[in-house]
C-alpha positions in Angstrom: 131.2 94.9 72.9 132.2 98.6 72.3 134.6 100.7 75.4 131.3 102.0 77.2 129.9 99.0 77.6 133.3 97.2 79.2 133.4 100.5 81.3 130.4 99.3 82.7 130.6 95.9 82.7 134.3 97.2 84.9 132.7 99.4 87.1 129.6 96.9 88.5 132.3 94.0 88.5 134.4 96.3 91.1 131.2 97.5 93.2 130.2 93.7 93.0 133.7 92.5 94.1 134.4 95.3 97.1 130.6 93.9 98.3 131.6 89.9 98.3 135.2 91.4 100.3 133.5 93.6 102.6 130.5 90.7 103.5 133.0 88.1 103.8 135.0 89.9 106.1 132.4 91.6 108.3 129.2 89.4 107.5 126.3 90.5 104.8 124.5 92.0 107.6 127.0 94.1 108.9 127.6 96.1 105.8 126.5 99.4 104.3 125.8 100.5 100.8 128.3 103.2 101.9 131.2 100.9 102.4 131.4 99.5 99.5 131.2 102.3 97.6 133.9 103.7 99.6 136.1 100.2 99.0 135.1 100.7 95.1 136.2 103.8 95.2 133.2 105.6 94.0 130.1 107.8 95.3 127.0 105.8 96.8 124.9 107.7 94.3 127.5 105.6 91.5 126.7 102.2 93.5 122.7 103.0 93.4 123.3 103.6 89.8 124.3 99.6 89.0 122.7 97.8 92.2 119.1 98.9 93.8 120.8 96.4 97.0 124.1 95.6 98.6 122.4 91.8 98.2 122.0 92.4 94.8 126.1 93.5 94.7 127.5 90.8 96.6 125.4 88.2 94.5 126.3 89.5 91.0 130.3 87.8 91.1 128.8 85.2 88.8 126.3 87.6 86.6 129.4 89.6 85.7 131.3 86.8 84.4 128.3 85.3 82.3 128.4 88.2 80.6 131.8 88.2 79.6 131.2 84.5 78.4 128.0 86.1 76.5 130.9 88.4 75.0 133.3 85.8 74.3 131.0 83.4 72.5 129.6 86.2 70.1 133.7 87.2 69.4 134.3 83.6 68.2 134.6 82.5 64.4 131.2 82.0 63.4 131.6 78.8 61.6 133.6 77.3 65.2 130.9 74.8 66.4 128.4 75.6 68.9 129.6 73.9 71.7 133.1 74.2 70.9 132.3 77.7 71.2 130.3 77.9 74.1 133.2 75.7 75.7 135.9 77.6 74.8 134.3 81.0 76.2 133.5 79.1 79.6 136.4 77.9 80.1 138.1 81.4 78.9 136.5 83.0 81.8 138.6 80.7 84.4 141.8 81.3 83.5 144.3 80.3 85.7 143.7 77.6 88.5 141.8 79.3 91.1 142.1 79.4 95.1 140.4 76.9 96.2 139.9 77.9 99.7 138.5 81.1 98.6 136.1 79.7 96.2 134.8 77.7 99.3 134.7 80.6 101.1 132.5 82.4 98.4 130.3 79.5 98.2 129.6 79.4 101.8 129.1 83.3 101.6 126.0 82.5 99.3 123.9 80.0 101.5 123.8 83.1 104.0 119.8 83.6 104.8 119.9 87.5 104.2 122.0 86.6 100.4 119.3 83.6 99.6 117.1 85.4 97.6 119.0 87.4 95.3 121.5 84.2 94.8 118.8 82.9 93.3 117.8 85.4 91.3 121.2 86.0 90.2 121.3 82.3 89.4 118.7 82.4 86.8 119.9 85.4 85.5 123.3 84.2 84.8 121.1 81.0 82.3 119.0 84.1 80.4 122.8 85.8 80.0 124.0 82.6 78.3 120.7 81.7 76.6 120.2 84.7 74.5 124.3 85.0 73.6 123.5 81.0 72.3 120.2 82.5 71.0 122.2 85.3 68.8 124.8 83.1 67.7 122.5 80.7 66.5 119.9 82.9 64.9 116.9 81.4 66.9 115.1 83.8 69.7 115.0 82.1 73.5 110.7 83.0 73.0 110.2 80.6 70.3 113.2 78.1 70.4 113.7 76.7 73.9 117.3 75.0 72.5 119.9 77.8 73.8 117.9 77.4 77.1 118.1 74.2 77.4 122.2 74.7 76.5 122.4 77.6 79.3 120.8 75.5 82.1 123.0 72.2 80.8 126.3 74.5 81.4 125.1 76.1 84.1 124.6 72.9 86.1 127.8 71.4 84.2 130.2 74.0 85.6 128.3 74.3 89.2 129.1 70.0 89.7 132.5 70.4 87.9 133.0 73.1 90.7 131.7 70.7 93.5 134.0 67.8 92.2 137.0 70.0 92.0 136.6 71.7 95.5 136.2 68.1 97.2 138.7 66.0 95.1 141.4 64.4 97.2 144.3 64.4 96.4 143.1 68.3 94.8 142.9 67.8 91.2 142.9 70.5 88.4 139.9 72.3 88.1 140.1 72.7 84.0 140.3 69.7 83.1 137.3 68.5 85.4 135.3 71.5 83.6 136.3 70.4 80.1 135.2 66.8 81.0 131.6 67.8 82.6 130.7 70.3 79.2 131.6 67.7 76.9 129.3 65.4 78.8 126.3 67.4 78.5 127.6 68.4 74.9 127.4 64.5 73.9 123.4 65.3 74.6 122.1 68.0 73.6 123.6 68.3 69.9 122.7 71.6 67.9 119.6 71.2 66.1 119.1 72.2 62.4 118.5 75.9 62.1 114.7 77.0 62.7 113.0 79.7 60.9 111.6 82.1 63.6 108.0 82.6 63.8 106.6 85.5 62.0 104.7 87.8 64.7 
């Protein structure tokens, strides 16, 4: 990934960020475009320029990070196996232990009514992300092969009940670990497939 497009990646990660702040301090429908362009430190015109909604904004957190993941798994050795790969770029992503109080917070942010509809969206966008950075480093294409897609919506729903376990574990448990554990799960399933010649068009 060359410097302008981690500018960019940067600059819709702070908009996106100053957004989920703003909402969860004030509520989703008590804030303006303007705010959080003002929290972001940049014009409006700058935050029209990545988002075409403050919904959009406060629902991209996770879009931003699947494409860091994309980034990751394409910068790996490229004879590291696929999953080890895919793994080790997830996992990269969560770095320390995070809080778990604000990633319940967060969570309950999304199931707001006005936020439904472009968590969703967001949602499916985050499994393209992943499918066509598996699609790349494999050498298929996500219209012909459905394999990285099926690998993107495995992880995605992976990482989404790892999250769920961790948050209600008692006493709290680590939340790597319990990551590592649910990947390697769906890993054990869906094992890489021979290398398929695309379809001439």
């Amino acid at each position: 990934m060359g410097l302008r497009e981690r500018k960019k990646l940067a600059a819709r990660a702070a908009l996106s960020w100053a957004a989920l702040k703003l909402a969860m301090e004030h509520g989703p429908e008590n804030v303006r475009v303007e705010q959080i362009a003002a929290e972001a430190g940049v014009s409006p015109r700058t935050f029209n320029n990545y988002f075409s909604s403050k919904e959009e904004a406060i629902c991209a957190i996770g879009l931003d990070r699947q494409e860091r993941v994309r980034a990751a798994l394409l910068a790996r050795p490229a004879d590291e196996p696929l999953w080890d790969a895919v793994i080790g770029s997830v996992l990269e992503q969560y770095g320390g232990e995070p809080d778990r109080e604000q990633v319940a917070r967060v969570r309950l942010q999304m199931r707001h009514p006005s936020l439904l509809g472009e968590h969703l969206k967001a949602r499916a966008e985050i499994e393209r992300v992943l499918a066509e950075g598996i699609a790349e480093r494999i050498g298929t294409d996500i219209r012909f092969d459905m394999y990285p897609s099926l690998v993107a919506g495995a992880v995605s729903s992976a990482t989404r009940v790892a999250m769920n376990h961790w948050l209600n574990s008692e006493p709290p448990a680590e939340l790597i670990p319990i990551m590592t554990e649910a990947l390697r799960s769906v890993a054990a399933g869906l094992p890489q497939p021979p290398r398929r010649k695309k379809p001439s068009c």
